[in-house]
C-alpha positions in Angstrom: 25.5 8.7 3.0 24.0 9.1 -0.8 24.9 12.5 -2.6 22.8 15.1 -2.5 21.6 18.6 -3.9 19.6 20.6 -0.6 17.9 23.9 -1.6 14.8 25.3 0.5 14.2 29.0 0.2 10.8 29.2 1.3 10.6 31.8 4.2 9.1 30.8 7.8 7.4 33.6 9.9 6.7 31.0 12.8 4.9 32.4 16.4 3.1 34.3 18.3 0.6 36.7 16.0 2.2 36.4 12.7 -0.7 37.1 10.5 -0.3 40.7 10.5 3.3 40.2 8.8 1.1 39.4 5.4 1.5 42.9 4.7 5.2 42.9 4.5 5.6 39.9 2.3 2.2 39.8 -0.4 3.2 42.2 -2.9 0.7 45.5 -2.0 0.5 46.3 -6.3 -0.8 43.0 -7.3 -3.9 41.5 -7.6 -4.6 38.9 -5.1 -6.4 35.8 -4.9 -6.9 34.1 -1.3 -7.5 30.4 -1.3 -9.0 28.5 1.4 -11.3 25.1 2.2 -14.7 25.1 4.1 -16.1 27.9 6.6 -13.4 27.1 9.7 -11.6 30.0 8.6 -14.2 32.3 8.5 -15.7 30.3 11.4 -12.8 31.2 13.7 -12.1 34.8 12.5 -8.7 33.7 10.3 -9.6 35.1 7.5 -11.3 38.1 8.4 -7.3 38.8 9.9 -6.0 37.8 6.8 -7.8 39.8 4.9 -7.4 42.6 7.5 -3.4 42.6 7.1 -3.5 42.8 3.9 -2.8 46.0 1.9 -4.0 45.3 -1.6 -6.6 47.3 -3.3 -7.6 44.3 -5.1 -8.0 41.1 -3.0 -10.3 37.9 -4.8 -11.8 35.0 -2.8 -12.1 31.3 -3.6 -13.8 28.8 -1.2 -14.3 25.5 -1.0 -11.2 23.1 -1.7 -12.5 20.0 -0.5 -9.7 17.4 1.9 -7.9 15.6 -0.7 -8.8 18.8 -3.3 -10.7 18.1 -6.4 -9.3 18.7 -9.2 -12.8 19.5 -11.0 -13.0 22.4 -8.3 -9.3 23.6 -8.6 -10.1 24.4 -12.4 -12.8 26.6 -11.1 -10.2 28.7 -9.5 -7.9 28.6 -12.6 -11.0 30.1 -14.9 -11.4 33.4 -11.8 -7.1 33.5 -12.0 -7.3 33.8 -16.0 -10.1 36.1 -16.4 -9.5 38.8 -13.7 -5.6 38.4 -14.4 -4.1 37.7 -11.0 -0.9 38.2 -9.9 -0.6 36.6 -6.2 -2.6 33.5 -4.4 -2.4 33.0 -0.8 -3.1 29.8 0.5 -4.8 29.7 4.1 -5.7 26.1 5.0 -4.3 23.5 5.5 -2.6 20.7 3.5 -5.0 20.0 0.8 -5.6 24.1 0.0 -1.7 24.3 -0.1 -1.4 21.6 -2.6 -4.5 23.1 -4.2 -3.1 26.1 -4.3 0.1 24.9 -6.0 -2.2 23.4 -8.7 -3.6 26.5 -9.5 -0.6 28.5 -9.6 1.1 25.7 -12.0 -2.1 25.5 -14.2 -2.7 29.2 -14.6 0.2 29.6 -16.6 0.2 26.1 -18.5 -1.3 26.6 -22.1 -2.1 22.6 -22.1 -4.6 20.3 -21.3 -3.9 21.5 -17.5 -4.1 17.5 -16.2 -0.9 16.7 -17.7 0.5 18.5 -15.0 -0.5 15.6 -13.1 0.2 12.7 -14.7 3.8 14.2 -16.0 4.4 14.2 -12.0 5.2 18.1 -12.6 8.1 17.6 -15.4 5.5 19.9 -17.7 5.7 22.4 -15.3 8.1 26.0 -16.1 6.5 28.7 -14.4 3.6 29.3 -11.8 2.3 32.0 -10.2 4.0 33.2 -6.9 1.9 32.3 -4.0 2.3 32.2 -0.3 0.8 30.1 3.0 -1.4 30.7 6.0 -1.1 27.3 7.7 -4.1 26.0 9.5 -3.5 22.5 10.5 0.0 21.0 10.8 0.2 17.7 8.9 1.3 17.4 5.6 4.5 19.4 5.6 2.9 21.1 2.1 3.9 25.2 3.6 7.9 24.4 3.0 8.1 21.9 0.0 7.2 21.7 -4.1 4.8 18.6 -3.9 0.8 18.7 -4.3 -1.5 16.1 -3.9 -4.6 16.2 -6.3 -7.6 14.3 -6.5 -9.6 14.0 -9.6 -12.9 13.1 -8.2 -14.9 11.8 -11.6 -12.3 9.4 -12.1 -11.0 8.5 -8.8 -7.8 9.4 -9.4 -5.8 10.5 -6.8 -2.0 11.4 -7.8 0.7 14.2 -7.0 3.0 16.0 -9.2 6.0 18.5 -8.2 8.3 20.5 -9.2 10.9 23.8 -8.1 8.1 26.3 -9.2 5.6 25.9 -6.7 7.8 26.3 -3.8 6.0 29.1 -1.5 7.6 32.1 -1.2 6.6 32.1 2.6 4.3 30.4 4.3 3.2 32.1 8.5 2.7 29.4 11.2 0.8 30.5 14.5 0.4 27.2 16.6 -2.4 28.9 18.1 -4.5 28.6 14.9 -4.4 25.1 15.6 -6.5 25.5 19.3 -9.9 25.2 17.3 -9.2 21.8 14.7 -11.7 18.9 16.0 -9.7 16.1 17.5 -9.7 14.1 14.5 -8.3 16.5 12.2 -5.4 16.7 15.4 -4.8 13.0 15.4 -4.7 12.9 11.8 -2.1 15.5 11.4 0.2 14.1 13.8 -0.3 10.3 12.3 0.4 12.2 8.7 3.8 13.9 9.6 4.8 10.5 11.5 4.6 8.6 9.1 6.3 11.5 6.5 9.0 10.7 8.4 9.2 6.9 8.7 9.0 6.9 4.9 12.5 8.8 4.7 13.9 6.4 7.7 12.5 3.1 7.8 14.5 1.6 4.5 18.1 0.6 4.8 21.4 2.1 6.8 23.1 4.4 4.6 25.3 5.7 7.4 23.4 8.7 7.4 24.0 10.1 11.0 22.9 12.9 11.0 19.6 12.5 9.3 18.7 9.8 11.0 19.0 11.8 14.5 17.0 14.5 13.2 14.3 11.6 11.9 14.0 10.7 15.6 14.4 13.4 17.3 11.1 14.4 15.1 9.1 11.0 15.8 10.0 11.3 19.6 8.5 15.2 19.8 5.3 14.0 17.9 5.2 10.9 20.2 5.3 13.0 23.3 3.4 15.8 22.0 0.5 14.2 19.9 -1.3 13.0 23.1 -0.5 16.0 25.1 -2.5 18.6 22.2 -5.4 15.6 22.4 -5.6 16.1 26.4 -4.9 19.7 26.3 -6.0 22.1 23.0 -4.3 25.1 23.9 -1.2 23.8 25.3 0.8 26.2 22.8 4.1 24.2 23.1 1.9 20.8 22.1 0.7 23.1 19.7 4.1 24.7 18.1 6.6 21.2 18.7 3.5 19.3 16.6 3.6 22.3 13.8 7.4 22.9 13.7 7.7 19.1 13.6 5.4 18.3 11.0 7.2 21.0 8.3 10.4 19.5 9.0 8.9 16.2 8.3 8.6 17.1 4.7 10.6 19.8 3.5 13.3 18.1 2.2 15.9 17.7 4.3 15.6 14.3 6.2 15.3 12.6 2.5 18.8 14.4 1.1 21.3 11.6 1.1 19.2 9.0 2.2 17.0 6.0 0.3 13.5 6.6 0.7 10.2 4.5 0.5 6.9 5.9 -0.3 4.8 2.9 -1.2 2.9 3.5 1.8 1.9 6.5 0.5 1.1 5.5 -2.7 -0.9 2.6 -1.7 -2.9 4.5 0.8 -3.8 7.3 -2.1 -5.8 4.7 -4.0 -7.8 3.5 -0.9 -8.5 7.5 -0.3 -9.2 8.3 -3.7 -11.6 5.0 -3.9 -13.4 4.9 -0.2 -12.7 8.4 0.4 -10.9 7.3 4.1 -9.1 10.3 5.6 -5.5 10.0 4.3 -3.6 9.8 7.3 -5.5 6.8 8.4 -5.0 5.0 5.3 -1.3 5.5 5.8 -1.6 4.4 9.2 -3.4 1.0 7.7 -1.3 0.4 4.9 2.5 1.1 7.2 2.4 -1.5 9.4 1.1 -4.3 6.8 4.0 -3.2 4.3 6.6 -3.4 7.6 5.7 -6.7 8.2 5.4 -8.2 4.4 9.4 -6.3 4.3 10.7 -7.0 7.6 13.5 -8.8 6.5 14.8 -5.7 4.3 13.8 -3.2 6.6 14.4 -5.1 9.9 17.5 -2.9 11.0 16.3 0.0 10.3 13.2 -1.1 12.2 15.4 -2.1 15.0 17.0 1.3 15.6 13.8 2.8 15.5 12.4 0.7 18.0 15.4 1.1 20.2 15.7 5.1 19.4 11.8 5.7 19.9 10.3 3.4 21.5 13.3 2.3 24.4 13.0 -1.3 23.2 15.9 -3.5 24.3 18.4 -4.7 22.5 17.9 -8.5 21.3 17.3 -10.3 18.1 17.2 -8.1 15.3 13.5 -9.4 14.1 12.0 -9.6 17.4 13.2 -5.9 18.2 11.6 -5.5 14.5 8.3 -7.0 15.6 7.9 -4.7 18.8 8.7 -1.2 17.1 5.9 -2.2 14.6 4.0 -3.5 17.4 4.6 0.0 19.2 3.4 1.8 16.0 0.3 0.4 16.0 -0.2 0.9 19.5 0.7 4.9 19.1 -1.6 4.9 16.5 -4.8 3.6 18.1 -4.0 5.7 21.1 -4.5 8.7 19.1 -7.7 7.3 17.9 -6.8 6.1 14.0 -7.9 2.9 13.6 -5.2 0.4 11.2 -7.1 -2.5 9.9 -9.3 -2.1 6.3 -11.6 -4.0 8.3 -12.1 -1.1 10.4 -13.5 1.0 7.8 -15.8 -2.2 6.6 -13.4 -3.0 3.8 -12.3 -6.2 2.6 -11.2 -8.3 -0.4 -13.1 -6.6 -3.1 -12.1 -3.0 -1.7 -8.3 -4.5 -2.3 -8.8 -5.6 -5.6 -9.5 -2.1 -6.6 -7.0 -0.9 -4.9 -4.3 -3.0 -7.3 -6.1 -2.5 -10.1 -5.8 1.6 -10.0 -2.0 0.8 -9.2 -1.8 -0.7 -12.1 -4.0 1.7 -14.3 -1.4 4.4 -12.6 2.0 2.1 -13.4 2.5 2.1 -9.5 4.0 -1.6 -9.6 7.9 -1.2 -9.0 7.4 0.5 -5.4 9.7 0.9 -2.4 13.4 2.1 -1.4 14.2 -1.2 -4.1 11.4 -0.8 -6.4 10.8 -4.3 -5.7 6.7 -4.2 -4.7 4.7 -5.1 -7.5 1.3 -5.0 -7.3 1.1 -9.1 -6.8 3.0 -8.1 -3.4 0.8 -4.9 -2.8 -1.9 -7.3 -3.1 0.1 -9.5 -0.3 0.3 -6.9 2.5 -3.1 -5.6 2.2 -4.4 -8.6 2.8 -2.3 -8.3 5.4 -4.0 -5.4 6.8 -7.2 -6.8 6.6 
């Protein structure tokens, strides 16, 4: 096992009814500003409760942080912060008004071009605004970490920064909040948080016991309990496993100690950005192609994973390789997320620009080895095809 630093002090009010527990934790002598995406929260009475526990005499609104949230939009937001002098944000959304969120806190209190917060990956970042979460869809694992994802929409840029100061000071999960989201946005969490994971796992054997148990002990609960919340809504345990999961997936502690991957991630950001494909389902294209172009690097990793998850027997290394990716695929299009480009009627061209923002972005040394230049980026998506 690698070194490591661990430190996660964001608070989780998880269950039953937690909303009304706002008024304990937003500070009740500060201004507040509550940040969410489209009308589903005011749709389904969430923010109405929100609003309803909170004890401020001075509460602001900002709607419409688009999936995948616009920077162009986010600056909107940082303009109403500045000029009526806020003090608190609370997120309620999901993944994207979470990260958006972040952005806003960071930017609000940066006295710079506010984009280099972005393309310094959050190293220009000393102070932000306090902020906390209302989660709404579990997916990105965004409500317990210090990463955003933002997406500048006139240049199709699509990149993340991060950094200690955005960490939520608490961030309430109710599973039943989750009842309402349309099956896609379900399926799409649950492919988002697998895959969170498999980036953290699938690389090379460090030894690392005890983070790879908890990596699949996660994978095998959103494996059993992705289809279940499909068939069934409001089955509340679907519901709460999928949430709980999904936060663990990415707040930091399956990566301590262990090499991690993440060129699926970035890969699938430039297809998003550029064809604006859901990003879970890019991820769920661009994973399988990269395990196959690296099976020979990642093939015992891949092994255990197919043995651990997916009860394949033990053989040849490679063939037990083949079948976990096999089995990934299959889990996949049983939720209903398609994994070929093709599938979204993109082909040869759409890859090209795909390897040309990576390299307008310097994203050519990816991976656990930092060994997938855009030449082999090019490889595996052709792969996917």
């Amino acid at each position: 096992m690698q070194d490591f630093i661990y430190h996660n002090p964001v608070k989780i009010l998880f269950g039953h009814d937690q909303i009304p527990a706002l008024a304990q934790e937003v500070p009740q002598d500060k201004k507040v500003m509550i940040v969410y995406g489209g009308g589903s929260v005011i749709k389904h009475g969430i923010l109405q409760r929100v609003k309803g526990s909170l004890k401020n005499s001075l509460v602001f609104e900002f709607g419409g942080v688009e999936p995948n949230p616009h920077y162009e939009t986010l600056m909107k937001a940082v303009e109403i912060v500045k000029a009526e002098k806020i003090d608190f944000l609370l997120a309620v959304g999901g993944g994207s008004v979470i990260d958006g969120t972040k952005f806003i806190a960071a930017a609000a209190l940066y006295e710079n071009d506010p984009w280099e917060i972005i393309t310094s990956y959050g190293s220009v970042v000393k102070q932000a605004l306090p902020f906390g979460c209302v989660l709404t869809l579990a997916a990105t694992g965004s409500e317990m970490n210090n990463t955003a994802v933002i997406n500048r929409a006139t240049t199709q840029d699509k990149l993340f920064f991060a950094s200690p100061c955005v960490m939520p000071q608490f961030s309430v999960l109710e599973p039943e909040i989750t009842y309402t989201l349309p099956e896609r946005q379900t399926a799409n969490g649950v492919v988002d948080a697998f895959v969170h994971i498999l980036e953290q796992y699938i690389t090379f054997p460090v030894n690392a016991k005890v983070q790879d148990r908890l990596a699949e002990g996660l994978l095998n609960t959103l494996k059993e309990e992705g289809p279940t919340a499909l068939k069934n809504p409001q089955d509340y345990d679907a519901r709460a496993n999928i949430m709980w999961a999904a936060t663990m997936a990415l707040n930091g502690m399956l990566s301590a100690g262990v090499p991690t991957d993440w060129a699926s991630h970035l890969i699938g950001q430039e297809i998003t950005a550029l064809y604006g494909i859901d990003h879970a389902r890019t991820l769920a294209i661009v994973m399988p192609a990269l395990w196959r172009y690296c099976k020979n690097e990642k093939s015992e990793k891949l092994a255990q994973y197919g043995a651990r998850v997916w009860n394949i027997p033990e053989s040849d290394t490679k063939k037990m390789a083949d079948e976990a990716i096999n089995a990934t695929v299959a889990f996949f299009e049983q939720l209903g997320v398609k994994t070929r480009l093709s599938d979204y009627d993109l082909g040869d061209e759409a890859i090209a620009e795909v390897i040309r923002k990576l390299k307008e972005h310097g994203h050519i040394a990816l991976g656990e080895h930092g060994k997938i230049t855009a030449r082999e980026a090019e490889a595996l998506l052709k792969i996917a095809l």
